[in-house]
Structure formats: C-alpha cells, structure tokens
SELUMLUM-920905 format. One line per field, with one value per residue (C-alpha): residue number from 1; y, z negated, x. Coordinates in nm, 4 decimals. Each point is the difference from the previous one (the first is absolute). Layout:
<recs>
k	(NUM:...)
Y	(Y:...)
Z	(Z:...)
X	(X:...)
</recs>
This chain:
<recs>
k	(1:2:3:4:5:6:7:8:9:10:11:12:13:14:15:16:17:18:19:20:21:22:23:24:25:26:27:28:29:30:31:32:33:34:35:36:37:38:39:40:41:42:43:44:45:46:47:48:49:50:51:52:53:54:55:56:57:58:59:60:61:62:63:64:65:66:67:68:69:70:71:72:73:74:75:76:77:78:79:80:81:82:83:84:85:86:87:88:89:90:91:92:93:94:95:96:97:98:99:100:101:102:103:104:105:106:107:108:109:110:111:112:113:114:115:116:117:118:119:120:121:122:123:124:125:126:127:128:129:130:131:132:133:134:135:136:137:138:139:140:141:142:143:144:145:146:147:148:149:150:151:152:153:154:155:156:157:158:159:160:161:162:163:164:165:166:167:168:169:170:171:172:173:174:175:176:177:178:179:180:181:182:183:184:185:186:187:188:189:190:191:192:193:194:195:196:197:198:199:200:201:202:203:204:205:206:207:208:209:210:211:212:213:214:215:216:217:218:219:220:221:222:223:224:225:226:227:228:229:230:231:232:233:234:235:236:237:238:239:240:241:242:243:244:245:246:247:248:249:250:251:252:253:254:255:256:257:258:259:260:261:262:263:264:265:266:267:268:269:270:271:272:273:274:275:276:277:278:279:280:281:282:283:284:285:286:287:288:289:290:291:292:293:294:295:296:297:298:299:300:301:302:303:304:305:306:307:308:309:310:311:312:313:314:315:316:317:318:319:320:321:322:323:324:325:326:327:328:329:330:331:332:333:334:335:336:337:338:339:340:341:342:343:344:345:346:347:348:349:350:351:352:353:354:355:356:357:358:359:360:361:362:363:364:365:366:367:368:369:370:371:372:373:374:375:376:377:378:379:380:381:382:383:384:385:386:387:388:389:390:391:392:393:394:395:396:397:398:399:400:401:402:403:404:405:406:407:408:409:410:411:412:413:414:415:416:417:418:419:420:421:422:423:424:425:426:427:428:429:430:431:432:433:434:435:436:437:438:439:440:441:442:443:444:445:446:447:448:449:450:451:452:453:454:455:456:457:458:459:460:461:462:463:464:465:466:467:468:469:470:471:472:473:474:475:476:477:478:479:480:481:482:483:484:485:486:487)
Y	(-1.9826:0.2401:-0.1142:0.0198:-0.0032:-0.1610:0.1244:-0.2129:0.2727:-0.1704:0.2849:-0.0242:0.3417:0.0471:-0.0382:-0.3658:0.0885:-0.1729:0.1268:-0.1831:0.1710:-0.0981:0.2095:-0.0126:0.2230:0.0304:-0.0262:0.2908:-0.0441:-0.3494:-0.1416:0.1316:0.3956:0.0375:-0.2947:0.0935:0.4175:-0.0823:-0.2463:0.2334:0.3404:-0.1373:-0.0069:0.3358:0.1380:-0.1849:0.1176:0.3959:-0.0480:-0.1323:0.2763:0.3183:-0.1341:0.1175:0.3960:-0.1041:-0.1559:0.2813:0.2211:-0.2131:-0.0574:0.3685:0.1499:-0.2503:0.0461:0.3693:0.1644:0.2659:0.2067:-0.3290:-0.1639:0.3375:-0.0283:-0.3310:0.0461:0.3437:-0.1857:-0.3278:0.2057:0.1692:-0.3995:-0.0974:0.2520:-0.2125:-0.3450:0.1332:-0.0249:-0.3326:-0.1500:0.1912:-0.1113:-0.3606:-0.0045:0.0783:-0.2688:-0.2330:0.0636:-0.0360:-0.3891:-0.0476:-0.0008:-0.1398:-0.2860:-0.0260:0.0460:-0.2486:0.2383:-0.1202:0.1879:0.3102:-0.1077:-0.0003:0.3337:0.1841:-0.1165:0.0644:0.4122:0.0440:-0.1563:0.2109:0.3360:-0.0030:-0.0596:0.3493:0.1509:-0.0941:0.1460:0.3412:-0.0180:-0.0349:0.2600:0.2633:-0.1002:0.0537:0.3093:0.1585:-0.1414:0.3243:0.2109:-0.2736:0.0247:0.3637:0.0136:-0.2820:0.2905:-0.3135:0.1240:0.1556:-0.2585:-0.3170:0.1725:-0.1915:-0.3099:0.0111:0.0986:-0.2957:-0.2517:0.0979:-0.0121:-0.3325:-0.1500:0.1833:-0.2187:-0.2934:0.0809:-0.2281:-0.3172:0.1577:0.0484:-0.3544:-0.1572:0.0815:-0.0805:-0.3636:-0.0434:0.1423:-0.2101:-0.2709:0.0946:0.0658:-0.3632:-0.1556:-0.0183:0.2046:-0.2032:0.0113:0.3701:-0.0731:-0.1830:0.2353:0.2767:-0.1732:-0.0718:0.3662:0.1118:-0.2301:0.1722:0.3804:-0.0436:-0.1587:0.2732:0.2977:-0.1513:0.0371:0.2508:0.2076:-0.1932:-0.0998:0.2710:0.3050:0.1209:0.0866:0.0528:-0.0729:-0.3324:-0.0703:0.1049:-0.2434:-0.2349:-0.0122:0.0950:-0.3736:-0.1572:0.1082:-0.1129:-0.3345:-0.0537:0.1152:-0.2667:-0.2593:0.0443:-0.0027:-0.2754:-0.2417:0.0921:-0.1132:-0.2999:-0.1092:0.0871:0.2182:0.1378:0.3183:-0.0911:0.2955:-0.0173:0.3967:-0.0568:-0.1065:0.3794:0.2104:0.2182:-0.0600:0.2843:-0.1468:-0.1509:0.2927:0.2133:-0.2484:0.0162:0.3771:0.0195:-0.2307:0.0844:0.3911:0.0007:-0.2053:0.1905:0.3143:-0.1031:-0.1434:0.3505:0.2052:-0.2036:0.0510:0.3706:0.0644:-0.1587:0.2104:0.3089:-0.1280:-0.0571:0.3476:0.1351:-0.1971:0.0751:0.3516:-0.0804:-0.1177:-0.3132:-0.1905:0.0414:-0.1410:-0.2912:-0.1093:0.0108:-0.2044:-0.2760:0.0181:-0.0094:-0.3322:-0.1629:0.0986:-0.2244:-0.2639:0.0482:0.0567:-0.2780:-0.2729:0.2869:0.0697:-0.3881:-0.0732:0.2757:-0.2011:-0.3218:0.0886:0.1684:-0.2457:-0.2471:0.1540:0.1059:-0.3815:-0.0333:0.2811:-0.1201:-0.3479:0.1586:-0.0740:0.3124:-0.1889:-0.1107:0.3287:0.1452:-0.2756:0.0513:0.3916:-0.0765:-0.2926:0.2495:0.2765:-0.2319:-0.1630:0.3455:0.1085:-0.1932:0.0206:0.3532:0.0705:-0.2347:0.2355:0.3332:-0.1504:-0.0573:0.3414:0.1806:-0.1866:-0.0048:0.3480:0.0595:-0.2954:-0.0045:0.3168:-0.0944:-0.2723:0.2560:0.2162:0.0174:0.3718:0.1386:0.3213:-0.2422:-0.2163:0.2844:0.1869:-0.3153:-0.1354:0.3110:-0.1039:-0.4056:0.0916:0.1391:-0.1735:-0.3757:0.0890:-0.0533:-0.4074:0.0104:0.1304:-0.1368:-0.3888:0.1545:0.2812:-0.2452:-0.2726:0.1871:0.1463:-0.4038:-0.0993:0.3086:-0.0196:-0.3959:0.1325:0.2162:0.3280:0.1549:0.3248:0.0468:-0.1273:0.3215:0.2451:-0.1822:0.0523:0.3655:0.0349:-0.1247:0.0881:0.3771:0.1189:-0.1109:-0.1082:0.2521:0.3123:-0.1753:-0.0551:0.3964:0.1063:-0.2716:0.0209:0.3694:0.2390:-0.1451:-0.0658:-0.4072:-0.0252:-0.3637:-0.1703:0.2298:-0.1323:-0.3219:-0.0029:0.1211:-0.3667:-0.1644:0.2772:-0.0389:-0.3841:0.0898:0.1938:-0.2914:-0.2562:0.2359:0.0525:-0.4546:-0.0756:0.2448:-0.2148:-0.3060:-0.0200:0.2367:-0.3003:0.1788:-0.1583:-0.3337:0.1923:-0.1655:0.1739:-0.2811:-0.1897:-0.3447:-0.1720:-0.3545:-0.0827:0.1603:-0.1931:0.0556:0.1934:-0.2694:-0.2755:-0.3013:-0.2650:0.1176:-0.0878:-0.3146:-0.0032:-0.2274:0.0880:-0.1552)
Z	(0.9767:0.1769:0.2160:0.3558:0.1624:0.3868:0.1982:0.2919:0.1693:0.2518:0.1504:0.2462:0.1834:0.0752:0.3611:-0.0640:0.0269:-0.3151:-0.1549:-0.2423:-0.1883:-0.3122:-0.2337:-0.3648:-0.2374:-0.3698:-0.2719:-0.2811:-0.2009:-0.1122:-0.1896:-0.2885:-0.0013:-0.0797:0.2038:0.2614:-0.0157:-0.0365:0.2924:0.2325:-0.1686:0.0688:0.3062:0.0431:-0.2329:0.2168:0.3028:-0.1482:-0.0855:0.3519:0.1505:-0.2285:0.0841:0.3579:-0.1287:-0.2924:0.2377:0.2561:-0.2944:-0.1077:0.3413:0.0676:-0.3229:0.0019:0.3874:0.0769:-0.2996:-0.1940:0.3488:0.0982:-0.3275:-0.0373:0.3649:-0.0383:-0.3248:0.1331:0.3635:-0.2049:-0.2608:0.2798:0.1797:-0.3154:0.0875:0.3231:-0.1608:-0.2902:0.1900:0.1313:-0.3374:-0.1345:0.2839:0.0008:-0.3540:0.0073:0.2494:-0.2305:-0.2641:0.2930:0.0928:-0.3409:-0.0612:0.2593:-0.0122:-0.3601:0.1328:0.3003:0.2842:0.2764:0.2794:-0.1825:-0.0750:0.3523:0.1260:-0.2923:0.1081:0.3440:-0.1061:-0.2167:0.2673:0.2878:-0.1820:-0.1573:0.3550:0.1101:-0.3051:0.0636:0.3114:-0.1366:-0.2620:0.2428:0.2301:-0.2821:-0.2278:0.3263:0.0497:-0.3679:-0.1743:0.0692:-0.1757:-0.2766:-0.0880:-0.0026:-0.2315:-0.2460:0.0238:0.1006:-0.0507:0.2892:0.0095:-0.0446:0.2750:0.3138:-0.1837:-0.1678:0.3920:0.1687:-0.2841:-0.0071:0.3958:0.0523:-0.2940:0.1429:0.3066:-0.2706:-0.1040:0.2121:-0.2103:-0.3149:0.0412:0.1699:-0.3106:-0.2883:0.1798:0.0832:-0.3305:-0.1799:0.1843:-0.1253:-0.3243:-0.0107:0.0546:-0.2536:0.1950:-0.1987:0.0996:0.4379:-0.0062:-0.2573:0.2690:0.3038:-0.2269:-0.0876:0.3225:0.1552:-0.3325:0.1031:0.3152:-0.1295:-0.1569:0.2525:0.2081:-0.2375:-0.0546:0.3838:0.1051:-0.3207:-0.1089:0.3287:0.2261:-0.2524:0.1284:-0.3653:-0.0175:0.3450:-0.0081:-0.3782:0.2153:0.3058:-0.2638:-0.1616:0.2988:0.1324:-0.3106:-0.0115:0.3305:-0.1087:-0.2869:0.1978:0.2627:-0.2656:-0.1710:0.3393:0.1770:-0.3564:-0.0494:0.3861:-0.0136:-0.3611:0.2294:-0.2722:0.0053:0.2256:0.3415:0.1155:0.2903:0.1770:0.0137:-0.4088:-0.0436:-0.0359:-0.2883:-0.1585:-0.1671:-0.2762:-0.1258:0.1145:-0.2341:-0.2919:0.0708:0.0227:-0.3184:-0.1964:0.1930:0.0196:-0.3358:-0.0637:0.3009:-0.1698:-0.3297:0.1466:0.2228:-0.3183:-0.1642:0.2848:0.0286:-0.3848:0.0143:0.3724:-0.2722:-0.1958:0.2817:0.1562:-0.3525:-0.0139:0.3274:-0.0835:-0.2630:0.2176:0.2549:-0.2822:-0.2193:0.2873:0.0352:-0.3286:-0.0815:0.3937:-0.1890:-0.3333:0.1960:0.2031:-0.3032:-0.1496:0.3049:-0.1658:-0.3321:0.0045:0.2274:-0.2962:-0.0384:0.3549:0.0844:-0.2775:0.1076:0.3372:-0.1496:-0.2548:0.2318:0.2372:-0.2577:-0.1918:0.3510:0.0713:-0.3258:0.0003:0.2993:-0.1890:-0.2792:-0.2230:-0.2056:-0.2656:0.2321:0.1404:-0.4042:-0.0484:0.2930:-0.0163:-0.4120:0.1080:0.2751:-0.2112:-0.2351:0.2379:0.2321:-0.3777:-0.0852:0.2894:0.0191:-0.4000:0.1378:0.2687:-0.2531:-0.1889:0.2478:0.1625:-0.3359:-0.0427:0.3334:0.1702:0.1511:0.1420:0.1687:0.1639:0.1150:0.1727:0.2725:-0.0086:-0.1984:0.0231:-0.3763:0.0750:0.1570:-0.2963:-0.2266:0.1235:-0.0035:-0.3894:-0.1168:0.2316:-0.0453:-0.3757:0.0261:0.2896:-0.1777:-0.2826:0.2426:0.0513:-0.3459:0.1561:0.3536:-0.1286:-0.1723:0.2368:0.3049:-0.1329:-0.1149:0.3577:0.1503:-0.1691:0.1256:0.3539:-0.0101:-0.1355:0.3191:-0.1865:0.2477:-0.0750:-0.3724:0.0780:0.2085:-0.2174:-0.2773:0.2352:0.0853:-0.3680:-0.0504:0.3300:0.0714:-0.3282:-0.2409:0.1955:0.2616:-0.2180:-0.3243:0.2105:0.1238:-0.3480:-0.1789:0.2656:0.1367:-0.2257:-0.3086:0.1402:-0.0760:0.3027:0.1450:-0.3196:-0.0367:0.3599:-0.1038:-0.3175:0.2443:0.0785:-0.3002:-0.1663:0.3334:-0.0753:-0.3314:0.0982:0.2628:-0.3063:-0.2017:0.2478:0.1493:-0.4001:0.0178:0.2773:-0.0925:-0.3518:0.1627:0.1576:0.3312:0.2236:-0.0163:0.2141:0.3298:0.3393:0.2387:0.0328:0.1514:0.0304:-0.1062:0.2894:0.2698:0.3188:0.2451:0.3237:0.2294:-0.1839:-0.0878:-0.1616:-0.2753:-0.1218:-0.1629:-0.2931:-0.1397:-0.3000:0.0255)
X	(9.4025:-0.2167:-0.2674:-0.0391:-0.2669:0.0188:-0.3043:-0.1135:-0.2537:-0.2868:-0.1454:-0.3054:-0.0963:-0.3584:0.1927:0.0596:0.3441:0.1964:0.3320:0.2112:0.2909:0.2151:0.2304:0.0784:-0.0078:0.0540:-0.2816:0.0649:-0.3428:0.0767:0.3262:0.1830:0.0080:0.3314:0.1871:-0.1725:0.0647:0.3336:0.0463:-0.2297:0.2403:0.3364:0.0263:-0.1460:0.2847:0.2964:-0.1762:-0.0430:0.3804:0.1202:-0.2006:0.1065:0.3867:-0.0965:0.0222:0.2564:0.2229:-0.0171:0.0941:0.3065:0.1728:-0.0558:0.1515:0.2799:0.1192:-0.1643:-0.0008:-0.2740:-0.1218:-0.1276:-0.0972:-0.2484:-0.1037:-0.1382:-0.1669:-0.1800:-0.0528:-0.1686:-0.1674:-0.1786:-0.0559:-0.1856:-0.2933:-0.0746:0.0829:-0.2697:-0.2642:0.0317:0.1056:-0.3504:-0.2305:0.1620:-0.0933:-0.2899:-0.0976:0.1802:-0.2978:-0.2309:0.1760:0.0679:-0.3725:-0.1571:0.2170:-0.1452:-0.3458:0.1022:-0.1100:0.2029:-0.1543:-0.0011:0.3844:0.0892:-0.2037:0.2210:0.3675:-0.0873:-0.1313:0.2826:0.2787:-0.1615:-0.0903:0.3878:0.1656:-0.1588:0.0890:0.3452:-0.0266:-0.0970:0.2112:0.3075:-0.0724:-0.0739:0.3250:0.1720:-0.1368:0.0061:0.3223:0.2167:-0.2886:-0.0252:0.3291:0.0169:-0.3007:0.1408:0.3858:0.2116:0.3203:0.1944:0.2965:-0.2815:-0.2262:0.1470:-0.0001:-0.3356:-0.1419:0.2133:-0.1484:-0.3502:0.0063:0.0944:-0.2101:-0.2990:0.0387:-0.0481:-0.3565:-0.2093:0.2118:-0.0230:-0.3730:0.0322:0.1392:-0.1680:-0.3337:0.0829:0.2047:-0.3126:-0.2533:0.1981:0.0010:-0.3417:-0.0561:0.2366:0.2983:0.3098:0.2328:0.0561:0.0354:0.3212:0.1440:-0.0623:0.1078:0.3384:0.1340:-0.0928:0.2130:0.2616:-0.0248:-0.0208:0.3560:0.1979:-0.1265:0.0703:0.3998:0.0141:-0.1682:0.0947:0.3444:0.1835:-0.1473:-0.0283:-0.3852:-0.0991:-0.3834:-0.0861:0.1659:-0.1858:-0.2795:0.0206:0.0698:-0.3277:-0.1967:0.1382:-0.0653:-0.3553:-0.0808:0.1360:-0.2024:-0.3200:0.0586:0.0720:-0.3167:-0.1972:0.1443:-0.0196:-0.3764:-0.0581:0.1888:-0.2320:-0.3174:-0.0547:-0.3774:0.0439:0.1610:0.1821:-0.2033:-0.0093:-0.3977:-0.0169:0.2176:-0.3601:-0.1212:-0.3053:-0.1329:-0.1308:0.3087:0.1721:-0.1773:0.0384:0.3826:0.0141:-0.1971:0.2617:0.2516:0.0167:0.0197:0.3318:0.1263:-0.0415:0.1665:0.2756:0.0311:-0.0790:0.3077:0.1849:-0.0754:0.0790:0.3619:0.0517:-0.0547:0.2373:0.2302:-0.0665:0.1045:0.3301:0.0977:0.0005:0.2526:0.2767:0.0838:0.1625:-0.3674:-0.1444:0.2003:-0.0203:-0.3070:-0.0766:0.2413:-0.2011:-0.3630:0.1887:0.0731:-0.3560:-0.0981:0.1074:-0.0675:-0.3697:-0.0758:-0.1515:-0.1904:-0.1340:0.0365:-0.2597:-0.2376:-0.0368:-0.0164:-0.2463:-0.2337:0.0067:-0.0704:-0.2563:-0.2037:0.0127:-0.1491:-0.2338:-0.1327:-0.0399:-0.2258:0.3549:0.0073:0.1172:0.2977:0.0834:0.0478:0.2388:0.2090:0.0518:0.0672:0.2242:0.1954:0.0638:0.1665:0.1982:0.1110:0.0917:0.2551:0.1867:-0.0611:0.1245:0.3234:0.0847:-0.0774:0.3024:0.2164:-0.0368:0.0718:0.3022:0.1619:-0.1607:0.3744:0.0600:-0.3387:0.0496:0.3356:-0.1346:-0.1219:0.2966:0.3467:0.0030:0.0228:-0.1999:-0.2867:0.0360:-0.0171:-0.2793:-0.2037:0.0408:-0.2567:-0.2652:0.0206:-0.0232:-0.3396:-0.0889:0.0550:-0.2981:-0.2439:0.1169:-0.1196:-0.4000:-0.0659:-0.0728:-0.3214:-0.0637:0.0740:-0.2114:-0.2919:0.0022:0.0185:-0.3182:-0.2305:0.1357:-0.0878:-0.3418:-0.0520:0.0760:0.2419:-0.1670:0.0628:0.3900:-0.0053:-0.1073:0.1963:0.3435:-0.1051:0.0096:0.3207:0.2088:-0.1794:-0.0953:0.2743:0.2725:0.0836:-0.0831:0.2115:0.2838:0.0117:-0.1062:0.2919:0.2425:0.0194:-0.1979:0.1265:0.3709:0.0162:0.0923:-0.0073:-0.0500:-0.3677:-0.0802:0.0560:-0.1788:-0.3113:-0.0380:-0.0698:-0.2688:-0.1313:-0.0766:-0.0904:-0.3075:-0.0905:0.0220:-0.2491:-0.2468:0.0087:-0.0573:-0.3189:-0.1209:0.0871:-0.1725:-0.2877:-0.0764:-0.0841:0.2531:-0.2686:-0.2275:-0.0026:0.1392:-0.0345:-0.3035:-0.0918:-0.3400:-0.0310:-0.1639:0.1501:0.0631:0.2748:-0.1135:-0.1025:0.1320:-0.2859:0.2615:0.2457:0.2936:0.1590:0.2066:0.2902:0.2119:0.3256)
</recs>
C-alpha cells in the first residue's frame, strides 16, 4: 500500500493571524520501489493514453468522414499546436521537480509560492502565445510547404486550436502540480471525461455536420477547457494548499528563476523534438498529400505506442525527485532500473505487434490503398525505435528527477538537431529511401541519446545536486510548523 501522508498545518504569522489547511498527498521515498512505481505509473500511462486519443481521434473521424485533404490538414495544423503545448508540458515539468522535491524536503511555504509563479507566469504566456499563433500561422505553414490542397485545412485547424492555449497551458500545470505531490491518479479522471467529450464532439461536428478540421478543432478546444475546469474546481473543493485566490496569483522571482532554470530546459527538448519531426514533415510534404497523410496516421499511432515509454519518464522523475529530495539515492536507482524494465516489456509487446499487423494499423486511419501503401515503408523503420525509447526514456526520467534539465537538453539537441533531422534528408532525399530513410531517422536518433545518458549515468555526474535546501530553514514569517500524521 503506499503511504499517505495527511498534513494538519497550524500556522501562526508573526501577525498573530493563524491559518489551518489540510491536503494529502502521496509518500514516494518510503514503501516498496516497485509496487509503489507501478501504482504511482499506471495511472499516468491510462491518463497519457486518454489524452493522445484527443489528436488520434481527431485523425480517425476526419479520415473516415472527410477524407486525406483533411486527414493532412490536421496533422500539419496539430504538428504546428505541439510547439505551443511544448512549452507548457516543459515548464510544468520542471516545476514538477521543483514540488516533487520540496514535498520531499517538506517545504510547504516554498510549495505554495512555486504553484502560484508557475500558474500566473503560464496564464501570460498563454496570452502571448495566442495572439502570436494568430498572427504567424499563415507564414508557419508556408515555411513548413503544407501542401496546396491541405493549406485551408491546416489554417482553419491551427486557428481554432490556437484559441485553446490558455487550457492547454491550464492543464498540464494543475495536472503537474498534482503530480508533483503524489497524486497520478485525479488528472486520469479529468482527462477521461474531457476525452469522452472530444469524441462526441468530433462525430458531430466532423460526422453529422461535415466541418472536417475545424470541427476536430472546436472539438478539442471544448474538451480542453473541460479538463482545465475539472482540475480547478476539484483542487478547490479538497482545500487543496493554494487557494485560487486572484491575490495568491503573484510571481516570485526566486521560484521563478528556479522554474525557468528546470524548466527552459525540458521546454527546449520537447521544442527541439518537435522541430526535428516538423523537418521531417516539411520533407514529406514535399513528396505529395498522400506522404503526408500517412505518415500524420503513423506519427498518431506512434502516440500511442511510445507512451510506457514517456509515461515512465514522468513517473520516474517524479519519483526519484521525491526521493532525491529525501537523501534516497539508493531509492531513486531502483526506481529508474525498475521503470525501464517495466516500460520494456510493454514496449517489446507493441514492437511485435506493429511488425506483424503494419497494414491493418494504417488502415485504421484510412482504407485508401495508396495511403496504406505509402505508409508500410515508414512504420517499418519507424517501429525499431519501440525497441530504444524504454532505455533512452528512462535514463532521461532519473536526471530530470535529479534536477538535470540542462544535460536532457543538450542530450535531445543531440538526438533531434544533429542526427535526426540531417539523417532523415540525407536517408530519405539524398539517398532516395524515400519515407522508409525518414523513418529510420528516428531510431539512430535515439540511439545516439542512449550512448551519450549511459556516459552520464555511470560517470556518476548526474548525483551532483541542482536544487538545494537548508536543514534549517524556516518558513517566512512562520514561528510554529507543521504537524505530521502518516495514515
């Protein structure tokens, strides 16, 4: 079972004011390691499922009732939505490491000052993010050579989800403030029902009243919002330790600058990922609208198969920063050993299954042979790498748990700028493999990541400590502490 922890927090202000609050969170540096990775994991993987069938599902209901234009529309339009989504997943998870830790360390006031930077500072970026998509996405997809026929499409999708951004940024901060604390489990939940949500709304919008990629767009726009308001209105109804209050919404610098410096980092691989495969995409659009809608349906189904892999990586650095922040080295070893095993399996399971049913997998998107045809030579080359990410992923867990958001940078500008955009020109167009040397990009690309993690794994240097608390640091203004019950 894994242990909670039920705080009952007396607080008495040099004011004489007194405050009293009481949440729960989960305790990750005690228990058994692996029972308790793969209680906290599971729920991260259902959750990483229900949320990648948002895209998938937009991409099914548009190839089945408005055919390839659209299908390529909303893969260019959502390819182009991931570069604003990137940097909220990266700067939520980097605050993660930040609550992961000091919930370790049991710094509740330093707790509360960092939700309340990184819940404030990502509502303006939303803001800005808005106005410039909205400004730039004709350019953008001019730059990226979106095909002709997709163009509309890709311009009506990317519109409407642009309109989204304040609940995307929204919902991956509260989910990963959650997280951060031990709690996998309520985002799952939120997550489901704005899925449930996202599909009824694409078989209307897309099915009944034919509005192809701006319907798929409305759709998730909606669903977004609903999951945002979920999150909020469940964490204010458990009195959970940041109000919501518009005065508790402020920026402190300090933890501002701790977020950007874990933050920025993950932000940047994720965008460097993101920026490799919109190089791949630019190259395959160039090939021909069909290209391009394959290989949207292949990177769909990718969704899915690579999340053990990306599930873990959460779990286990949220885990091993709770850890880390406990003095449990020996803890956070076991866990990113005991991940890798588990992501794996499943992963080696799914490697299988691609290689013997690559048609049918494709079809799933679209029953058009050409589409299906043009798309068996990438998923080929493509499926090696489900053999990779469980070490590459897990590796990558452990050092961002550790506070090394840095190194995870330069490791993914390694492996996105350096080997996989130029191998997929070099395999796919100088060479002539066409879309099966594009796809075959992706997993040298992992390979070099998986070199370089193993150098700094055994180097031992990933130990060295990024985030630092004092043993005998007070709260500001607080004279009586905190009391604590395990139940």
């Amino acid at each position: 079972m894994i242990l909670r922890e039920h705080f009952i927090i007396h607080r008495k202000y040099k004011d004489n004011t007194v405050e009293k609050t009481e949440y729960k969170q989960n305790n990750l540096s005690q228990g058994n390691v692996v029972k308790q990775l793969f209680l906290f994991a599971l729920p991260f993987i259902i959750s990483n499922m229900i949320q990648t069938l948002y895209s998938v599902a937009d991409m099914i209901i548009v190839g089945q009732f408005s055919g390839t234009v659209s299908m390529s529309g909303v893969n260019i339009g959502g390819q182009v939505t991931m570069l604003m989504t990137n940097l909220a997943v990266g700067l939520s998870a980097g605050a993660t490491v930040l609550i992961a830790q000091s919930v370790g360390a049991q710094k509740t006031e330093k707790l509360k000052k960092v939700i309340g930077t990184l819940l404030t500072s990502l509502m303006i970026l939303a803001v800005v993010m808005t106005v410039t998509m909205l400004m730039l996405y004709g350019p953008i997809l001019r730059l990226i050579k979106t095909p002709g026929e997709s163009f509309p499409e890709a311009g009506r999708y990317l519109t409407v989800t642009s309109f989204g951004t304040l609940f995307i940024f929204g919902y991956n901060a509260l989910s990963a403030i959650m997280r951060g604390m031990g709690d996998s489990r309520s985002p799952l939940y939120f997550i489901s029902i704005a899925c449930a949500t996202n599909v009824v709304l694409d078989l209307i919008l897309v099915g009944i009243f034919s509005m192809g990629a701006t319907g798929a767009g409305i759709a998730t726009v909606f669903s977004q919002g609903i999951s945002m308001l979920l999150c909020a209105l469940y964490l204010i109804k458990r009195k959970f330790v940041f109000d919501f209050h518009i005065k508790s919404y402020r920026i402190d610098r300090t933890q501002l600058a701790m977020i950007l410096k874990l933050g920025i980092p993950i932000s940047f691989q994720y965008l460097i990922s993101n920026f490799s495969f919109l190089v791949m995409t630019t190259l395959v659009n160039s090939i021909s609208v069909t290209a391009s809608a394959a290989v949207g349906a292949i990177n769909k189904y990718n969704g899915f198969a690579i999340l053990p892999a990306i599930a873990m990586n959460a779990a286990i650095s949220t885990m091993c920063a709770q850890n880390l922040g406990a003095n449990r080295e020996d803890r956070a070893k076991k866990t990113f050993i005991t991940g890798m095993i588990m992501s794996g399996i499943i992963s080696y399971i799914i490697f299988v299954l691609t290689r013997m049913f690559p048609a049918q997998i494709i079809s799933i998107f679209g029953n058009e042979e050409e589409l299906i045809q043009a798309g068996l030579p990438y998923l080929d080359a493509f499926s090696i790498d489900y053999l990779l990410v469980p070490i590459a992923f897990s590796l990558n867990g452990l050092f961002i748990g550790a506070g090394h958001t840095t190194y995870s940078l330069f490791s993914n500008i390694l492996a996105g700028i350096i080997v996989r955009a130029p191998m997929a020109y070099l395999l796919g167009d100088f060479f002539g493999f066409g879309l099966y040397g594009i796809g075959l990009a992706i997993p040298l690309a992992t390979t070099s990541s998986i070199i370089l993690n193993l150098w700094f794994y055994f180097s031992g240097r990933w130990r060295r400590k990024i985030i630092h608390f004092h043993k005998n640091e007070k709260e500001d203004g607080i004279l009586e502490a905190e009391e604590k019950v395990a139940i």
